[in-house]
C-alpha positions as CSV (number, residue, x, y, z in Angstrom):
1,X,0.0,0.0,0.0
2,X,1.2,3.5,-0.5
3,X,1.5,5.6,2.4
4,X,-1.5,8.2,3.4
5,X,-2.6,10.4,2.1
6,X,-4.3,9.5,-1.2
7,X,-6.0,11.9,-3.3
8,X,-8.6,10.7,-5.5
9,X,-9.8,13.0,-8.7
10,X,-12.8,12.7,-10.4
11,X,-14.2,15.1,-12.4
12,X,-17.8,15.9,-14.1
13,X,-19.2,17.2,-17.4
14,X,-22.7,18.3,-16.9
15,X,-25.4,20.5,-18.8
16,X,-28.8,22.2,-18.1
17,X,-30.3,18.8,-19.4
18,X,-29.3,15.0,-19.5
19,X,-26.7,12.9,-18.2
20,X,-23.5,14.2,-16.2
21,X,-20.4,12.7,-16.6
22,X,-17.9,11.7,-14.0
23,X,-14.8,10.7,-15.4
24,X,-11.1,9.8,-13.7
25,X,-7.4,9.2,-14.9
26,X,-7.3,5.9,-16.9
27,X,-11.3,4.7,-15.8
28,X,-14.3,5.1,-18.1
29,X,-16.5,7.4,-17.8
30,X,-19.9,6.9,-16.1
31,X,-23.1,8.7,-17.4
32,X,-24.9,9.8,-14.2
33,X,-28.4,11.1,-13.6
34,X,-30.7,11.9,-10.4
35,X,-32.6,8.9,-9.2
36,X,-36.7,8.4,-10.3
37,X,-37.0,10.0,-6.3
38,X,-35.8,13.2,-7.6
39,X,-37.6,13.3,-11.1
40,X,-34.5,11.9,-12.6
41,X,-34.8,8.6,-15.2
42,X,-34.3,6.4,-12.6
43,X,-32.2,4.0,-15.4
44,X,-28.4,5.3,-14.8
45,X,-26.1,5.5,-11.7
46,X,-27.1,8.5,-9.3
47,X,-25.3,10.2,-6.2
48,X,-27.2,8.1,-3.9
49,X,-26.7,4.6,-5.6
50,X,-23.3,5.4,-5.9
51,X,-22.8,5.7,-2.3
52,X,-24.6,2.6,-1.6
53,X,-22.4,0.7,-4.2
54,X,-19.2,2.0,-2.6
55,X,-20.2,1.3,0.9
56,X,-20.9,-2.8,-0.8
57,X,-17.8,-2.5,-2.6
58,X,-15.7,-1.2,0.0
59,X,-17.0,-3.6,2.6
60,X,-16.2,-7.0,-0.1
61,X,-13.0,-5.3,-0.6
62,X,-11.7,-4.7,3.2
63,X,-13.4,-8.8,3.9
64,X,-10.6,-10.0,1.2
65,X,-8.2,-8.0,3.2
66,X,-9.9,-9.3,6.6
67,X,-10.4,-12.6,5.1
68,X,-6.5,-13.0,4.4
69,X,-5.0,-11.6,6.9
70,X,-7.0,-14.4,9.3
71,X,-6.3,-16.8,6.3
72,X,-10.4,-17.7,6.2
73,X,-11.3,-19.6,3.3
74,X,-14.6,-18.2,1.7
75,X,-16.6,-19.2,-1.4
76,X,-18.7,-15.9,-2.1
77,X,-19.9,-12.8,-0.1
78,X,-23.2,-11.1,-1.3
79,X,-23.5,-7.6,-0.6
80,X,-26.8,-5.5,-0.3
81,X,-26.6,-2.3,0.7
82,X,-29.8,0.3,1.6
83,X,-29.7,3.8,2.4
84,X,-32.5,5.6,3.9
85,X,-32.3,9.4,2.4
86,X,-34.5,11.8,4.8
87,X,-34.8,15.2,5.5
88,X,-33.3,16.1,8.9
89,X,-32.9,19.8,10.2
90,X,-33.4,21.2,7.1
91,X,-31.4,18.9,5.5
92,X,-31.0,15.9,3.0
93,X,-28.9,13.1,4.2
94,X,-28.4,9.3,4.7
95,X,-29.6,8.9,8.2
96,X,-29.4,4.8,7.7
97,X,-26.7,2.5,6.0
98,X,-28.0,-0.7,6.2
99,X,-25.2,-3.6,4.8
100,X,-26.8,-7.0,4.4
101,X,-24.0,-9.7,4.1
102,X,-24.3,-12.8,3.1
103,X,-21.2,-14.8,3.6
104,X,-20.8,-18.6,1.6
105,X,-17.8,-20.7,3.3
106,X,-16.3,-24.3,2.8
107,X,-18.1,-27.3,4.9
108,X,-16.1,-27.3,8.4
109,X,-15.1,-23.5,8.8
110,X,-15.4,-22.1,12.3
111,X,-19.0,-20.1,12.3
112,X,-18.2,-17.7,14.9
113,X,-14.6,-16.6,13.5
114,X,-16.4,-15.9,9.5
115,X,-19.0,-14.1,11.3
116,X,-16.3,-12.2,13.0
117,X,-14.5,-11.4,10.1
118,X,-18.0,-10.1,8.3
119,X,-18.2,-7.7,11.2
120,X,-14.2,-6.7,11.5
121,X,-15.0,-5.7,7.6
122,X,-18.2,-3.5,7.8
123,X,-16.4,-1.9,11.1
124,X,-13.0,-0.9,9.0
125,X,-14.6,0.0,5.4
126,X,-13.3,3.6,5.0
127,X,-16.6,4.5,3.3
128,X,-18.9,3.9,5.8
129,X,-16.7,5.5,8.5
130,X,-16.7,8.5,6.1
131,X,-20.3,8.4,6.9
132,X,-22.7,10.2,9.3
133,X,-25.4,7.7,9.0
134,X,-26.5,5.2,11.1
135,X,-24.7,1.9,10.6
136,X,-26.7,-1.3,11.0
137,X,-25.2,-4.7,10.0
138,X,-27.2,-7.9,9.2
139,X,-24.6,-10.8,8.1
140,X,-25.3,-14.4,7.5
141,X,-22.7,-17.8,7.1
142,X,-23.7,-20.8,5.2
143,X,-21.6,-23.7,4.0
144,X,-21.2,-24.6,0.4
């Protein structure tokens, strides 16, 4: 890992009408829109599914970290992530992140210690401790 800090860019491309466009050094560029709840499309990436999909990617990606360092054999982790959006003191924000984890691991693997590690990863995902929102975890182990 590089050493701290790390700066991320990403810039956007936006007119009075359509899409915006959020683009980064050496990535594609994603074609964004406000969600159906806003009067947007409701058929492209917006603000607020973007945050959800980072707080599921960043929890699968710090459970491979968590998941080797304990050197925990796993088949699969599902991810589901749902924010609730309200309005609170005059303003819009997540007020709930809710990660739903469904963990998949070889016949024989200690229950408590992949349950564990589900946990350890939700608690040290930089995204969600970026976050004001309430953080609620609901994880799951089965064997297969």
């Amino acid at each position: 890992m590089h050493p701290y800090p790390h700066i991320y860019t990403v810039q956007t491309d936006g007119t009075p009408e359509g899409d915006v466009s959020l683009s980064s050094p050496g990535l594609p560029v994603l074609a964004t829109a406000p969600p159906a709840e806003f009067d947007g499309p409701g058929d492209r990436w917006s603000p607020e599914t973007l945050l959800c999909g980072a707080v599921a990617d960043c929890v699968i990606l710090s459970f491979r970290g968590v998941a080797r360092a304990q050197k925990l054999s796993w088949t699969s982790l599902k991810c589901e992530v749902q924010g609730t959006l309200e309005r609170v003191e005059g303003k819009t924000r997540f007020t709930q992140i809710l990660v739903k984890a469904a963990l998949v691991v070889p016949e024989g693997t200690d229950h408590e210690k992949a349950l564990k590690a589900v946990e350890r990863a939700e608690h040290v995902c930089l995204i969600s401790n970026s976050l004001v929102a309430e953080r609620r975890l609901e994880a799951t182990v089965t064997y297969g």
